[in-house]
N, C-alpha and C positions, 0 to 999 in steps of 0.2 A: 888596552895596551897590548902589543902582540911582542912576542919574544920568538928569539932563534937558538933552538939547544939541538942535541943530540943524541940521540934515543940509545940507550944502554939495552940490557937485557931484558926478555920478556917476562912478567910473569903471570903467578896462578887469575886467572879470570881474562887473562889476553892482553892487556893491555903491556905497555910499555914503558921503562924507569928512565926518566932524563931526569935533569937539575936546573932550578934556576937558583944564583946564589944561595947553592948550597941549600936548597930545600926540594925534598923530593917533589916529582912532578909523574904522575901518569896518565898516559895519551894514550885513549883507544886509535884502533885503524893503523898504529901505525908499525913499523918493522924494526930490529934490532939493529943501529949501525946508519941509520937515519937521519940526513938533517933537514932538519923542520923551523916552519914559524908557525908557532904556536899563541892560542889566548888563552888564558885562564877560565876557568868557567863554574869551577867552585873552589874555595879557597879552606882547609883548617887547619889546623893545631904543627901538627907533624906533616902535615903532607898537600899538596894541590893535585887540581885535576882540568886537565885542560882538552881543548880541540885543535885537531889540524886546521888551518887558515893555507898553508899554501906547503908544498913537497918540492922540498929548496934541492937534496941529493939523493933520488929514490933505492933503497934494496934491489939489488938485482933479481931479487927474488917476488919483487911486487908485481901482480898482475890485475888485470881487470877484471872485477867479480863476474860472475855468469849470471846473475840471478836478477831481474831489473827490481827487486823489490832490497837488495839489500841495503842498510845501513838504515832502512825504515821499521823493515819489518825484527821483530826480539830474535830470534832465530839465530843464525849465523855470525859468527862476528870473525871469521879470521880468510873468509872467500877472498880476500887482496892478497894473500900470497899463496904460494904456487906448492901444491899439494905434499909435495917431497919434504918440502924445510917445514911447511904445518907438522909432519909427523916429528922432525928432529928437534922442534922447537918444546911441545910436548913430553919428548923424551927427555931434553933437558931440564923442565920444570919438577919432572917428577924425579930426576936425579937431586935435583938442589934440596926438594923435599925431605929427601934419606940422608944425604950428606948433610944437612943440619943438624941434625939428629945423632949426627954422629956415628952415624950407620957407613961400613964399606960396602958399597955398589958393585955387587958384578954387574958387566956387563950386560946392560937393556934390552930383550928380546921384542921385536915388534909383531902384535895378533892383529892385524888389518884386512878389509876385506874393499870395495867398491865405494869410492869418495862420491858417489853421486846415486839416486835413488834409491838410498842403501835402508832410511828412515821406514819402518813400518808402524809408528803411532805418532800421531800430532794431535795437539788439540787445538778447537776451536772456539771461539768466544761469537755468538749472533753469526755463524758461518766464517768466520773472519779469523784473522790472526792480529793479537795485538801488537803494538807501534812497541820499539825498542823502549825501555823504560816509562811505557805510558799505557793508559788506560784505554786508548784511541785504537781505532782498528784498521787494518790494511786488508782491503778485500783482494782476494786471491782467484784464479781457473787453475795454477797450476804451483807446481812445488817443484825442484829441481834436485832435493833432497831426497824427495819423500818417494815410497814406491809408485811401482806402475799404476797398482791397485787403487792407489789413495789418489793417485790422477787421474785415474779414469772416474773417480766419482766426484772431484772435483770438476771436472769438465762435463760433465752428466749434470750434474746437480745446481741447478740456480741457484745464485744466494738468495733471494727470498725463498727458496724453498727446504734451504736448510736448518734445521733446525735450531731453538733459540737459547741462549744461556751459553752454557760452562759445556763443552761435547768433546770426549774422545774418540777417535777414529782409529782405527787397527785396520791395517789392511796389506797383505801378504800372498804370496805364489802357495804357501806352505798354509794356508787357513783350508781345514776340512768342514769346519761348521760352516753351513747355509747362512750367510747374512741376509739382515733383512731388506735386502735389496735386491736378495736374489733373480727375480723375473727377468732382474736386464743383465745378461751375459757378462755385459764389460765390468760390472762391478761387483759381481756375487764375490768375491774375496774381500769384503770388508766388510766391521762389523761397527756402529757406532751406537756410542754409549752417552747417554745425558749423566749428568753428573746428582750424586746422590749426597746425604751424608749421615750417617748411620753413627750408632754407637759400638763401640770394641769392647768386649770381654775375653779371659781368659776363662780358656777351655781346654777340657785333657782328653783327647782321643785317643784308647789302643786300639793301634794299628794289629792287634793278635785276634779283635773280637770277630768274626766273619757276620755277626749279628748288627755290626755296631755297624760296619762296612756298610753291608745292605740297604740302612737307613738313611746313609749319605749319599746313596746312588742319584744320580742326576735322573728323573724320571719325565716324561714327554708333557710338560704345561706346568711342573711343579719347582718351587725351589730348593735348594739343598738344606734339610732339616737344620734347623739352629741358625741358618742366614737370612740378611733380607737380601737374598742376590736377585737382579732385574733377569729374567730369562734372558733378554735381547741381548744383556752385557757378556754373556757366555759368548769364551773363546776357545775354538781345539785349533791345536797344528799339529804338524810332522814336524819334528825336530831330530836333524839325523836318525832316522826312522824308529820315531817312540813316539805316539800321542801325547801329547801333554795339552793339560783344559789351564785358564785362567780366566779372570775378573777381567776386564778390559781397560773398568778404572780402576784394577789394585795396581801394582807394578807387578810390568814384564818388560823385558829388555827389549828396546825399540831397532836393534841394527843385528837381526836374526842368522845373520852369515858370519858376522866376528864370534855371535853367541855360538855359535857350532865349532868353531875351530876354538873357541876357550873351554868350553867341555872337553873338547876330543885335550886337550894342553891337559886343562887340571886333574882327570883322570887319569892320565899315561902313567905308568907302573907306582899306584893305587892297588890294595889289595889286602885282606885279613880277614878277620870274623865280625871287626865291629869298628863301624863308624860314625862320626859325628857329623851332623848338617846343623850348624848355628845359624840362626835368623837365614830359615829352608825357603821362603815362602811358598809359592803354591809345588814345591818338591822337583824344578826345575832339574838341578844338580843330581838330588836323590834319587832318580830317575835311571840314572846311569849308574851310581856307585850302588845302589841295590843288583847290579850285575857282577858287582867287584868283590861285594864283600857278604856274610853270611848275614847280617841283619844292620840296618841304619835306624837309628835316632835323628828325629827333626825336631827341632825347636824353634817356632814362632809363634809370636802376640797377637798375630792380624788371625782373627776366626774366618774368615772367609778364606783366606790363603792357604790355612791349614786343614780347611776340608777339601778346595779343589787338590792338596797335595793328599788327602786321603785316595781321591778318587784316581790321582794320578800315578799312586804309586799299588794301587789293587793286585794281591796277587804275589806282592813281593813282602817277604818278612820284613817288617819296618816298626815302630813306635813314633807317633805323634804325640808333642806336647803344644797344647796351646797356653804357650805361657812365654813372659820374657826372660831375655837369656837371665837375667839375675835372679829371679825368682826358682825359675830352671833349677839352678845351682843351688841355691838356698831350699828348696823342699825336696828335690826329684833328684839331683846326680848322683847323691850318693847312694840311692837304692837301685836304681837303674844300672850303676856298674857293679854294686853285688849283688845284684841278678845274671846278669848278661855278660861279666868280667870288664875287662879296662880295653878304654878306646884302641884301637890302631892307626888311626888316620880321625881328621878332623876339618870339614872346610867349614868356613866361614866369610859371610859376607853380609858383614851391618850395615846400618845405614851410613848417612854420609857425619853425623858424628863420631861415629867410629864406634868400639866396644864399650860396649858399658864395661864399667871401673870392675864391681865384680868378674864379670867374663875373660876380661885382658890376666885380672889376677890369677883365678883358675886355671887357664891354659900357660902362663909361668909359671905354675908349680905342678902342673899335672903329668908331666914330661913323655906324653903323647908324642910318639914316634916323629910323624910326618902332620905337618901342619899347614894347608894352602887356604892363603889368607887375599878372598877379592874384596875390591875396594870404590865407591865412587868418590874419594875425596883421598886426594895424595900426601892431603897436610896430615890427616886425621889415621891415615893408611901408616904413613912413617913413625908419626908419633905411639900407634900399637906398636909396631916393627922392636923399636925399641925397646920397649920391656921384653919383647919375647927374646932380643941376644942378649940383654942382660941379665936373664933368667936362665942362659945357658943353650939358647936354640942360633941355628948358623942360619944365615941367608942365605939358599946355594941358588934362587934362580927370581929375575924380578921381571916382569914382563908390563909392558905399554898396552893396555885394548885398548884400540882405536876405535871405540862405538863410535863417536862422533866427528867425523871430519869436517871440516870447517867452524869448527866452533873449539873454545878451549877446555874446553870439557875434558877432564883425564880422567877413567878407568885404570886400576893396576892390580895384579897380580901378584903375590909372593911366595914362593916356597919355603919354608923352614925346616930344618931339621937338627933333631935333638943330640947335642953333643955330648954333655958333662957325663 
């Protein structure tokens, strides 16, 4: 049975809110302000989920995807509309986020860079990308997304000759390490990694020992002391002109041009004796504010992350903990700030739950000057937000990163600062 509704607002995950008799209804593919016939296609409790069958009064804003593999391939889901209103569309999901919350919105800064080739890692499954919500795979030569780099090994590379399982690919203008691909000119900027899966411990690095340093150095056939890191998976770039090394399959931020102008952003008039990098991973951020400020503290759980941030941050007065933020707090803050004195600045960027319960409560009572707070989940982003202006801190700046265009994916930014 197909139905004719009218598509309401967008939200978080892309898709689109209509009604049938008064029960929610969300429609991928389709635009805000839309009318549609639609069929149902999973039905429960509170809500349904349905498919476009035919586009009865289209968006002005709807256009023909670029990409012949989309709506098969998991990738992309928002290439039907037209790059402009992609960004406003976003900006407004992450406002509805704060304003739930009960939060007032300044006005949304957007950090955007290049909607097309912009992607510098993808993964692959038997060479292949898989099918939107399925196990199935969509063989690929080229990406429309993805860099130059990662297409030129795409189009180099047969699929039977690519490699098989779970593979990340990293492949970038700005990669100084030699991939293993090197011999053929067109794809020496990529570096690709099979997938591993190891166990995590917590670990304490001082970053003061010059001894301790030594032993983490990255050496020619070896891996980094206390890791089971793959040599192959090692990654360096230039990043606004600072070497930075990473894991290939830990995380690193895949749209390297927005990463540079949200550094140059969460930096700008940053500065004291002493700052906090919560959940640092391999010292991305720290990297820079070790130029700002007289000594940085990093705290992360991932051991692999926290020695390429040893090796990345060489030279500069810093302390590493490999530990999570709550344990952090629970053994180590309070001696670290009477040693060192009390923070000036603090960024942090959790994962996509957000902060742990201990952490959020900390920096509510810690009244820590300046607090910029990234984010890859807008729900989880607002709902920290919140305790920290009820705790007394203002929102003076919230910013959009556009890592991913054409897809709904929201990155955000927030500046706080300490009022009471």
């Amino acid at each position: 049975m197909s139905f004719i509704v009218k598509t309401q607002k967008m939200v978080a995950g892309g898709d689109c809110l209509a009604q049938i008799n008064g029960k929610n209804v969300f429609v991928p593919f389709a635009l805000p302000g839309e009318e549609l016939e639609v069929e149902i296609t999973k039905s429960f409790r509170d809500y349904d989920l349905a498919k476009i069958l035919k586009i009865l009064t289209p968006s002005p804003h709807r256009v023909e995807p670029f990409c012949p593999l989309y709506g098969a391939c998991g990738g992309c889901n928002l290439q039907h509309i037209d790059s402009e209103y992609q960004v406003e569309l976003r900006k407004s999901i992450l406002r509805d986020c704060f304003e739930r919350e009960g939060i007032e919105c300044p006005e949304i800064e957007i950090i955007s860079g290049s909607d097309k080739n912009y992607r510098s890692r993808i993964q692959l499954t038997n060479g292949s990308f898989n099918k939107k919500a399925s196990n199935d795979l969509v063989s690929l030569e080229n990406c429309p997304i993805a860099t130059a780099e990662i297409n030129s090994y795409l189009k180099s590379t047969p699929q039977n000759a690519r490699p098989q399982g779970r593979v990340h690919l990293f492949g970038d203008e700005r990669i100084v390490t030699e991939g293993i691909f090197s011999q053929n000119p067109s794809i020496n900027k990529v570096i690709v990694a099979e997938e591993r899966e190891k166990p995590q411990k917590e670990i304490k690095i001082q970053g003061a020992s010059s001894k301790r340093k030594e032993k983490l150095r990255l050496q020619q056939n070896r891996h980094f002391a206390g890791t089971s890191l793959n040599q192959n998976n090692r990654c360096e770039i230039t990043l606004s002109g600072k070497k930075i090394a990473f894991d290939v399959q830990g995380f690193f931020q895949s749209n390297l041009e927005v990463l540079e102008k949200t550094i140059s952003t969460l930096t700008h008039n940053l500065c004291g004796r002493n700052v906090l990098d919560m959940y640092s991973g391999c010292g991305t951020f720290s990297v820079f504010l070790a130029d700002l400020f007289d000594k940085v503290c990093l705290v992360e759980h991932n051991r692999d992350a926290i020695v390429f941030a040893e090796e990345n941050l060489r030279g500069k007065n810093h302390e590493s903990f490999g530990l999570s933020g709550e344990n952090w707090i629970r053994f180590s803050a309070e001696n670290y700030i009477r040693s060192n004195g009390d923070f000036d600045a603090v960024v942090i960027d959790p994962p996509r739950s957000g902060m742990e319960k201990e952490v959020c409560k900390w920096l509510c009572r810690s009244k820590i000057p300046q607090i910029r707070s990234v984010s890859c989940n807008p729900s989880t982003h607002a709902r920290d937000a919140a305790f920290l202006v009820k705790a007394g801190y203002r929102l003076s700046k919230l910013y959009l990163l556009d890592f991913y265009p054409h897809t709904a994916h929201i990155e955000s930014m927030a500046n706080f600062e300490y009022t009471d």
